[in-house]
C-alpha positions in Angstrom: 58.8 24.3 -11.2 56.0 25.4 -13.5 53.3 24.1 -11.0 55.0 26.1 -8.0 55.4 29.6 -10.3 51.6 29.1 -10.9 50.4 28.4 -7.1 52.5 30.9 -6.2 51.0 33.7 -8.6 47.8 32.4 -8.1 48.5 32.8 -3.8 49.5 36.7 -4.6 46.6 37.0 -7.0 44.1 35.7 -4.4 45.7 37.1 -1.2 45.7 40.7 -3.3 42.2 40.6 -4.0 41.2 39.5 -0.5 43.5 42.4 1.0 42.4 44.7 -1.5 38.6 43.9 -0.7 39.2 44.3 2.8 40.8 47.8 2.3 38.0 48.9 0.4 35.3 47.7 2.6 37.2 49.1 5.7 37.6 52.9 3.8 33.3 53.3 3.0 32.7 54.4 6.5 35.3 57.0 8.6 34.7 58.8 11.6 32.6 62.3 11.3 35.0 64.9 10.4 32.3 67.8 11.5 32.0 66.7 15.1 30.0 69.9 15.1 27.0 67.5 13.9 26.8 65.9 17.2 26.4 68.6 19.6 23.1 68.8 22.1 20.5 65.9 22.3 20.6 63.6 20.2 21.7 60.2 18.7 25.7 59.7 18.4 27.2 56.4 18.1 31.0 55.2 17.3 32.7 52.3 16.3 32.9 49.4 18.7 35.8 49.5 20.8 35.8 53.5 20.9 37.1 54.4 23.8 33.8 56.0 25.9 35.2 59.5 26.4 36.5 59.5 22.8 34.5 62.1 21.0 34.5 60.2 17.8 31.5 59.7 16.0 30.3 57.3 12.5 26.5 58.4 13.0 24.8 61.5 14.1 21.2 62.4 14.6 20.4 65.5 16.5 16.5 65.2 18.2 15.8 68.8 17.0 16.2 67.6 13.4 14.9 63.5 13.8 14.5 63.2 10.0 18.1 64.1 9.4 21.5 62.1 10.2 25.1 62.8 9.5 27.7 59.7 8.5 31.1 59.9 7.1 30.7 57.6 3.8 33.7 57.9 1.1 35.8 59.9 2.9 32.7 62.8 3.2 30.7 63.6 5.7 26.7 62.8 3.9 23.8 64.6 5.6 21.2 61.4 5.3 17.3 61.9 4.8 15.0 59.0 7.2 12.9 56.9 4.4 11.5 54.7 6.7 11.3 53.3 10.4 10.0 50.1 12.3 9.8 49.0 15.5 8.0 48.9 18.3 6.8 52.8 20.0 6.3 54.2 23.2 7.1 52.6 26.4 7.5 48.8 24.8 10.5 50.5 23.2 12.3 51.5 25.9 12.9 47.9 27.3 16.4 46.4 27.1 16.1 44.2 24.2 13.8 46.3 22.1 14.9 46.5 18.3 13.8 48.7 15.6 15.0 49.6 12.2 15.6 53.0 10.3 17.1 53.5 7.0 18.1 56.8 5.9 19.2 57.8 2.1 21.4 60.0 -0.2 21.4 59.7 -3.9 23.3 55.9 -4.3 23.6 55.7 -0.7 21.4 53.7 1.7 22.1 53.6 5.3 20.1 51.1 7.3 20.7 51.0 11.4 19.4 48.0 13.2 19.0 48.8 16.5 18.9 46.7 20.4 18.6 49.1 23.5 21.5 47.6 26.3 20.5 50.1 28.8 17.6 52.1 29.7 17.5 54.4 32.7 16.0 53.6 36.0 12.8 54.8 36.4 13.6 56.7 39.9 16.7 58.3 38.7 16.0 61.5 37.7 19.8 62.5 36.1 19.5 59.6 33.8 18.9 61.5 30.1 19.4 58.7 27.6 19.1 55.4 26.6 22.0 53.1 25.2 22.2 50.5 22.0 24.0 48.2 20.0 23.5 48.9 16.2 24.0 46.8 13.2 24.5 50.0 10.6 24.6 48.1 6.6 26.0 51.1 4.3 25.7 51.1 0.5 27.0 53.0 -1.8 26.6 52.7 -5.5 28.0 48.9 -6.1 29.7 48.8 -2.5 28.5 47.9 0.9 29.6 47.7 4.5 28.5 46.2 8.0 29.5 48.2 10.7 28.9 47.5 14.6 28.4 50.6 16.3 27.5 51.6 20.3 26.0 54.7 21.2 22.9 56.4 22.9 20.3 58.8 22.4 19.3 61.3 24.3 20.4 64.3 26.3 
């Protein structure tokens, strides 16, 4: 009886922890509560699965303001300052496949987007404004981290 009181407490211990790791993880990064942030050209991008015409965004960059991006981390919306960026430039960029790297800061919080373009527009169509991608965004803040997959585009 001993032995089965212990495996069972250690099951709840375990499972707790697990679900409780999992709830925190899930909680660092929420959709933008200032949608306002992602108005005009621009970089916008939502969790996988996001319905398309859902205007629900994680990550915000407006192309007026490229050195400045908007994330919901902690249950805030952060306004995020660009460190650094790598990847290719110019023309080689806009090939499906591409990838480049940005990471963008706030006091204890480091936010770095790994990105693939999936779509580029044709080079005869003349209403196509934007360029699509998968993004790898890893979030950190203080002690705690997150990996979130993201689609999106950039442009107009």
């Amino acid at each position: 009886m001993r032995l089965f009181a212990r495996s069972v407490l250690l099951t709840v211990v375990v499972l707790g922890t697990v679900s409780g790791q999992n709830a925190t993880k899930r909680s660092l990064v929420a959709n933008l509560k200032d949608n306002a942030v992602a108005d005009g050209c621009g970089c916008y991008f939502k969790f996988r699965g996001t319905p398309e015409t859902a205007e629900r965004y994680i990550f915000a960059l407006s192309i007026e303001d490229d050195k400045t991006a908007w994330m919901n981390i902690g249950g805030r919306d952060v306004k995020l300052t660009l460190e650094k960026e790598t990847g290719l430039k110019g023309k080689e960029a806009e090939r499906v496949g591409s990838r480049s790297r940005e990471t963008y800061s706030s006091g204890d919080i480091t936010v770095q987007g790994t990105y693939v373009v999936t779509r580029v527009c044709d080079p005869n169509d003349e209403n196509c404004e934007s360029t699509q991608y998968d993004v790898t965004f890893l979030v950190k803040k203080g002690t705690r981290s997150q990996v979130v997959k993201a689609v999106g585009s950039c442009g107009c």
